[in-house]
matplotlib code that plots the C-alpha trace (Angstrom):
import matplotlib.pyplot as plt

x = [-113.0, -110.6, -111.7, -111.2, -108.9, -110.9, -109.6, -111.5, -111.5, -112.8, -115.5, -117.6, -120.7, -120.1, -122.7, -120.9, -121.7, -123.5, -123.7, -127.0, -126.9, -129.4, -128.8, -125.7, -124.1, -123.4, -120.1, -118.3, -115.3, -112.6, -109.6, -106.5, -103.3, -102.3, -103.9, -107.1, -107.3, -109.5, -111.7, -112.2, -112.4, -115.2, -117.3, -117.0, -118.3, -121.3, -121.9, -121.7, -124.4, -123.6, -122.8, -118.9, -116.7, -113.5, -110.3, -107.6, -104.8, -101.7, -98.7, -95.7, -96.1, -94.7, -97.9, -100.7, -103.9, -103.4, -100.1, -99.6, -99.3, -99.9, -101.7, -102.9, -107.2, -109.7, -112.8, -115.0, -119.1, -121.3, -120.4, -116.5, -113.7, -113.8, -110.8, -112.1, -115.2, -115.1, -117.7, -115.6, -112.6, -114.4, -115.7, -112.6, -110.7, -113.5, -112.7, -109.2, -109.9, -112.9, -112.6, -108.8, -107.9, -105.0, -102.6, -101.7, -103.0, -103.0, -103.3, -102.4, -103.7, -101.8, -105.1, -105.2, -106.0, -102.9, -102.4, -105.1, -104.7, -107.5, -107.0, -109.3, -110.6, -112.8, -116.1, -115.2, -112.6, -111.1, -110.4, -107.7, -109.0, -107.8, -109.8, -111.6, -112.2, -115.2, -115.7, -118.7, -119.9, -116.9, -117.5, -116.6, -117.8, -121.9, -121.5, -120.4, -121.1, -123.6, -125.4, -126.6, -129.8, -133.0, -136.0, -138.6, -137.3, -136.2, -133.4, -130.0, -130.2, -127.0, -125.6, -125.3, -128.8, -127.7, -126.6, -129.8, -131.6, -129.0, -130.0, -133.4, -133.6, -132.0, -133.7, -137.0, -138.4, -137.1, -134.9, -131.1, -129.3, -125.9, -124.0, -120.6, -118.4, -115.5, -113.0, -111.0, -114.0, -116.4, -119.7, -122.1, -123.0, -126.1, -127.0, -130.6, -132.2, -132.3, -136.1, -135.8, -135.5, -134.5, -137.7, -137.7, -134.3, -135.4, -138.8, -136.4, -137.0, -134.8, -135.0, -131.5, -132.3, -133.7, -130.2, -128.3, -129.8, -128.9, -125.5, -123.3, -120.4, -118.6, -117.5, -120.3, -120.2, -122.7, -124.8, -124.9, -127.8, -127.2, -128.8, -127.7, -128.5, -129.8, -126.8, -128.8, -130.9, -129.7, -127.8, -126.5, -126.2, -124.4, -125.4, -127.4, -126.9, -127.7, -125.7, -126.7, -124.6, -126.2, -123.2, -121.3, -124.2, -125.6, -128.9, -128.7, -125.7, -126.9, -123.6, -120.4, -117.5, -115.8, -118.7, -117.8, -114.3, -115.8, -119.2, -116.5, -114.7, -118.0, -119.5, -116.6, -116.1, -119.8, -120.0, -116.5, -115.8, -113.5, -115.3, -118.6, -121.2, -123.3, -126.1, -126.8, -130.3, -131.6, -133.5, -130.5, -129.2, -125.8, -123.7, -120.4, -117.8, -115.9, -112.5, -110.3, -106.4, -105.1, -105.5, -106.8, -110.1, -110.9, -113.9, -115.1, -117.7, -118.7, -118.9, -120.9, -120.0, -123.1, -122.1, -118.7, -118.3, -116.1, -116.2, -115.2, -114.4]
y = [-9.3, -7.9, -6.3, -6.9, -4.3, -2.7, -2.0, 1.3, 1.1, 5.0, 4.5, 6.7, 6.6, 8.0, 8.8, 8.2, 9.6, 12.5, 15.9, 15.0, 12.8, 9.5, 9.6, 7.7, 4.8, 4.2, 3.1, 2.6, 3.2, 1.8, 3.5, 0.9, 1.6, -2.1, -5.2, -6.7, -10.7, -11.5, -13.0, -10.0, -7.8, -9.7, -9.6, -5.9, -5.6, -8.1, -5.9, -2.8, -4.6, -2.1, -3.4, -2.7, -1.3, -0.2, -0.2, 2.0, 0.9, 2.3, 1.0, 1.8, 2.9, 6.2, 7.2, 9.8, 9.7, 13.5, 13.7, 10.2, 9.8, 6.2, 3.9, 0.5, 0.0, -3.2, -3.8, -6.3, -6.9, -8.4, -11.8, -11.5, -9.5, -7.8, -7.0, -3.4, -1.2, 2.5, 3.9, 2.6, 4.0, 7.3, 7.4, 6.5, 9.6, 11.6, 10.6, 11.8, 14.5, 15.8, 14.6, 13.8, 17.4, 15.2, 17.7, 16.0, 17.1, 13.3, 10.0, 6.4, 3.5, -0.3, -2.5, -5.8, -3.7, -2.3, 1.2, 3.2, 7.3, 9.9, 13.2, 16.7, 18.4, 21.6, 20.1, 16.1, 13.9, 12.0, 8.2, 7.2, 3.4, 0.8, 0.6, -2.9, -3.8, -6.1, -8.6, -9.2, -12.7, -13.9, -15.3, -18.7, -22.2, -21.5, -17.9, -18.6, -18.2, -15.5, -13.5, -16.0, -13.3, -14.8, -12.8, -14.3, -13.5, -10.0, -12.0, -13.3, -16.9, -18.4, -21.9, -22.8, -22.9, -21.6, -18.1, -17.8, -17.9, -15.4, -13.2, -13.8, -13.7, -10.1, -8.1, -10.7, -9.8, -6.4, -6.5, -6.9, -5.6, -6.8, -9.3, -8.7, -10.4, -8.6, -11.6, -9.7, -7.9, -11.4, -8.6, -9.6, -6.7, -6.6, -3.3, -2.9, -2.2, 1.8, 0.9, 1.2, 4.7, 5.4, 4.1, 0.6, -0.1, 1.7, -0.8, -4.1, -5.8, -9.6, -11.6, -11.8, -15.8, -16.0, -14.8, -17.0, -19.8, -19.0, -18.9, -21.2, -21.1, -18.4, -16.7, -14.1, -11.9, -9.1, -8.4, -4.9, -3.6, -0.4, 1.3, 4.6, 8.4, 11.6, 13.7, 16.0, 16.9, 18.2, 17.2, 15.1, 11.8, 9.5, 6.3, 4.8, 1.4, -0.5, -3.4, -6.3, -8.4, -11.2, -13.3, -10.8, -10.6, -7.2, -8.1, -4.3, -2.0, 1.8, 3.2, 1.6, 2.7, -0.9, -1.4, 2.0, 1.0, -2.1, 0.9, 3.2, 1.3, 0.2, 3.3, 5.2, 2.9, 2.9, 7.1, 7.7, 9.9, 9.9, 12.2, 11.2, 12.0, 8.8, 8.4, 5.0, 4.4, 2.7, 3.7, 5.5, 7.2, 8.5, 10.4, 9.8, 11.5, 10.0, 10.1, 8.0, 8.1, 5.2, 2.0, 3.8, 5.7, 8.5, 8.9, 11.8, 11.9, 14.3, 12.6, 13.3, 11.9, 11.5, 9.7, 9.2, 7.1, 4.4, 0.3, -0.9, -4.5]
z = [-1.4, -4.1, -6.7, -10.2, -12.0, -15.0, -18.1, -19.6, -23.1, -24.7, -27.2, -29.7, -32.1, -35.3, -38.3, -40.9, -44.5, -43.1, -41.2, -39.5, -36.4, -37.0, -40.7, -42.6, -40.9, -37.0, -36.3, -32.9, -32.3, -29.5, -29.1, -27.4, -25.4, -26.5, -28.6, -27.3, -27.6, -30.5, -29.3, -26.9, -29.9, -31.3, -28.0, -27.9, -31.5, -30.8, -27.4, -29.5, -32.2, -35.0, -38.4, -37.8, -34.5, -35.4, -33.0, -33.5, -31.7, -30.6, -32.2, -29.9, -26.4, -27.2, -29.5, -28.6, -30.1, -30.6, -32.4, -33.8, -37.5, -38.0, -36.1, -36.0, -37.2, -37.2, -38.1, -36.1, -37.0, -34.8, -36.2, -37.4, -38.3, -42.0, -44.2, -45.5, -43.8, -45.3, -42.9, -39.8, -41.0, -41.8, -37.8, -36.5, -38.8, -37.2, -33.7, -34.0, -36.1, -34.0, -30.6, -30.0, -32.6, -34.1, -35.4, -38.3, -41.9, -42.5, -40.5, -42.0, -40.2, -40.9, -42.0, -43.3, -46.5, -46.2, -45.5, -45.6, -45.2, -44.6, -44.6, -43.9, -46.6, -45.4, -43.6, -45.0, -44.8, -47.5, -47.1, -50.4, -50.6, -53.2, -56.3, -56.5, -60.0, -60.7, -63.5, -65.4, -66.4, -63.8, -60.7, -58.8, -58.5, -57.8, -60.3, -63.2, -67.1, -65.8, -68.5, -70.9, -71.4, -71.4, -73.2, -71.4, -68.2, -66.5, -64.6, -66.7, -67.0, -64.9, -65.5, -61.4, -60.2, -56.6, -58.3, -59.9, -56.6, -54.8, -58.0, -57.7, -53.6, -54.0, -56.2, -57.1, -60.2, -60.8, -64.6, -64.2, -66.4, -65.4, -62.9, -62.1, -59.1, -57.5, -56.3, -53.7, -52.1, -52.5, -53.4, -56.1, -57.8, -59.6, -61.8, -62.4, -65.7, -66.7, -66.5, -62.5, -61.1, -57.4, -56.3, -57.4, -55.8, -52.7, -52.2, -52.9, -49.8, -49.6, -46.7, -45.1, -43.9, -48.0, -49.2, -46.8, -48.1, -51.3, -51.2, -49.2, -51.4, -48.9, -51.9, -52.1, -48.7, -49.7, -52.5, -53.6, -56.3, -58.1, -60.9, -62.8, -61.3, -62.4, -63.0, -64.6, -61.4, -58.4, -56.3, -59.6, -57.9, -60.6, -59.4, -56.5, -54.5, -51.6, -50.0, -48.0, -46.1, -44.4, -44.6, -41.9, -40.4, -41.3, -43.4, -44.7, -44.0, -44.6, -46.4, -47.0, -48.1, -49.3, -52.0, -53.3, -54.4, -56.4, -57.5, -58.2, -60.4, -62.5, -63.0, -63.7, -67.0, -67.5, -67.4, -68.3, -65.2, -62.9, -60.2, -59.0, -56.5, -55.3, -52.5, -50.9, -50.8, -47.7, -45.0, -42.8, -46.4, -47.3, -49.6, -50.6, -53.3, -55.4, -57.3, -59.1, -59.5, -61.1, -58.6, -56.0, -55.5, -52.8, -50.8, -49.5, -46.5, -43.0, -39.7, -36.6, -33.4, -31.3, -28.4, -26.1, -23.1, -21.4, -21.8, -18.4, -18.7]

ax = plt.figure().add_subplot(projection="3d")
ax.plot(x, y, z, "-o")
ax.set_aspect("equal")
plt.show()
């Protein structure tokens, strides 16, 4: 018999948004000599059954994962490839940074975002992300003319019945406060009443199949909930969130970065500040900083990589 010639394909789990391993958000990571076929990208992802694996790729022949500067970067869930992912870009930063000691002060990676740089910044690394600005009371065709308020009800009455269920199926009868819709990240972003402390958004609990079925417009791809913070106490978290993402297939994803640049852009206008520190609130937990500049927001996060190891395929 002759035996088939493996490719080995490196790969690493990564915490992201923390310094403690089983906490913030898993990512793996796949570092490439040369493009996979995508639809051997997307097997590797499903295989990997994390909410995104990213794949840095080499972009000439010539490149080392220890000295290059700019390299190639995709994200992959279980169920598709993603335009943004903040936590995957964070773990792949920390691979190079940690594992491969890039000598570089700062990386860029090409994206279908565009180019995305992170840099080291004592014990975090610093991701400088486009700032995703959303809109209140505009959406698309099953979310619009939102927040007609109702008295009798702690949910904002919406023309399109469909969006009230989505609303409804995400946060059931807690009070929102606000809807907004962020076009070029497709997130619904609903801020809860000031009523609801940290607990309340912590015990929402939607069914992912309950949220599908709520929207199959394909213009909402996650839902993120939010609701102010307590700046006053310590740590001082400005705000807290959590995200769910059924529609990538991810019914909860424990941090991500990608809601903060729409998050980051709300708050900032609600607060007036252009430097916060937020925490995402679900089970896994994360904290991320933030900074605006202009169009463009950074976030700040630590890595650990807890596990490294070979695909052979």
């Amino acid at each position: 018999k002759l035996s088939r010639l493996l490719m080995e394909i490196p790969v690493f789990t990564v915490d992201a948004f923390t310094n403690l391993p089983f906490k913030g958000n898993p990512a793996a990571v796949c570092l490439l000599e040369n493009e996979l076929q995508d639809e051997l990208y997307q097997k590797i992802a499903a295989e990997m059954n994390l909410s995104e694996t990213a794949f840095v790729t080499k972009l000439k022949p010539t490149d080392d994962f220890c000295s290059g500067a700019r390299l190639g970067l995709r994200w992959f869930t279980p169920t598709n490839e993603i335009a943004l992912c903040g936590h995957a870009t964070l773990a792949a930063a920390a691979v190079l940074f940690y594992q491969k000691e890039n000598t570089n002060p700062v990386v860029a990676f090409e994206t279908l975002s565009g180019e995305l740089r992170v840099r080291r910044r004592g014990e975090s690394l610093v991701m400088d992300f486009p700032l995703n600005r959303p809109q209140v009371q505009v959406g698309c065709p099953t979310l619009t003319h939102f927040l007609l308020k109702n008295q009798s009800s702690s949910v904002p009455v919406i023309a399109q019945p469909n969006a009230r269920v989505t609303v409804q199926a995400a946060v059931g009868a807690a009070p929102v406060q606000e809807v907004c819709y962020c076009k070029t990240t497709k997130k619904l972003l609903l801020c809860l009443a000031d009523t609801c402390d940290r607990a309340a958004l912590a015990s929402l609990n939607p069914v992912a199949e309950t949220l599908l079925r709520s929207d199959h417009s394909g213009k909402v791809k996650s839902i993120v909930v939010t609701i102010r913070g307590a700046a006053a106490s310590p740590p001082g978290y400005d705000f807290f969130s959590r995200n769910f993402a059924p529609w990538h297939g991810i019914p909860e994803d424990p941090v991500t970065g990608s809601a903060h640049t729409v998050l980051a852009a709300y708050w900032a206008e609600k607060l007036g500040k252009k430097k916060m520190l937020a925490y995402q609130c679900s089970r896994r937990g994360g904290e991320l900083e933030l900074e605006l500049r202009d169009n463009r927001v950074d976030i700040a996060g630590r890595a650990v990589v807890i596990l490294q190891g070979t695909l052979k395929l």
